[in-house]
C-alpha positions in Angstrom: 12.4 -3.5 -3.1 9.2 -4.8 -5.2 7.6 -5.9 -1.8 8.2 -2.8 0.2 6.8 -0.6 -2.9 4.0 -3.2 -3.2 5.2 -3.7 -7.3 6.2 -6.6 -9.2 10.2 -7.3 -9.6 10.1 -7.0 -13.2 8.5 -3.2 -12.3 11.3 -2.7 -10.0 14.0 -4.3 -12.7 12.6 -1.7 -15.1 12.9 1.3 -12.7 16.0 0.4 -12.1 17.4 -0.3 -15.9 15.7 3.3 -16.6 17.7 4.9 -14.0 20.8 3.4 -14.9 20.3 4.2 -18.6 19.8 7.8 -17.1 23.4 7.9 -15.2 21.5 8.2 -11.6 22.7 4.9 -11.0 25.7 2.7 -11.5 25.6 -0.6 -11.7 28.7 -2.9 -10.7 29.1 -6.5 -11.4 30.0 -8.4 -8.3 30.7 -11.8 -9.0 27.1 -12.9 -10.0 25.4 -10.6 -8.3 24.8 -6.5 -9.0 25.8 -3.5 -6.8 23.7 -0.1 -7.6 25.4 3.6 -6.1 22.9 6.2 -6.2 24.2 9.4 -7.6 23.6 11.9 -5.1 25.3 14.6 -7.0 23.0 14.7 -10.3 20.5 17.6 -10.7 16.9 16.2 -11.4 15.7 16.6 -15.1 12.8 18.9 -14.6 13.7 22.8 -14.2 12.5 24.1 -11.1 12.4 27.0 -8.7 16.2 26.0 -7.6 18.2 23.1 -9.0 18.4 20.1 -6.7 20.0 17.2 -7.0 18.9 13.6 -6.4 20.3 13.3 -3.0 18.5 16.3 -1.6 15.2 15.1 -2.4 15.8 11.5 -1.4 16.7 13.2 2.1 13.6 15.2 1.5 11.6 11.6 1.4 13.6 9.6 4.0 13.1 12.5 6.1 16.5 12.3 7.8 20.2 13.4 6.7 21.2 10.7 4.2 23.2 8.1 5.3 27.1 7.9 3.4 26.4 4.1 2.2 26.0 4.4 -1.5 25.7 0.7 -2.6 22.9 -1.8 -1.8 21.2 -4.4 -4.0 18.4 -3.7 -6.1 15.5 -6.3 -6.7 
């Protein structure tokens, strides 16, 4: 992920411990490795026009419909 954003991995680790801490997205212990799932279902923070919820604008950015897998490693 840090090399397709063009960050550092510690930047990335950050993100990704903020969004966590935020409940957007789990994190699973897999023997010594980590599993995130995105949670499509939460509404964004930020009030706007019409409450939308995390999947809806990551389909807005991919620019497809979103694909069902939910789990991926981060970093």
């Amino acid at each position: 992920m840090a090399e397709a954003l063009g960050i550092t991995e510690r930047s990335v680790y950050a993100i990704v411990s903020d969004l966590t801490e935020a409940g957007y997205v789990l994190k699973e212990r897999d023997g010594r490795r980590n599993r995130y799932s995105i949670q499509h279902h939460m509404p964004l923070p930020e009030p706007t026009g019409r409450e939308r919820t995390v999947g809806e604008v990551l389909d807005l950015l991919v620019g497809t419909k979103r694909r069902r897998r939910t789990s991926g490693r981060a970093g």
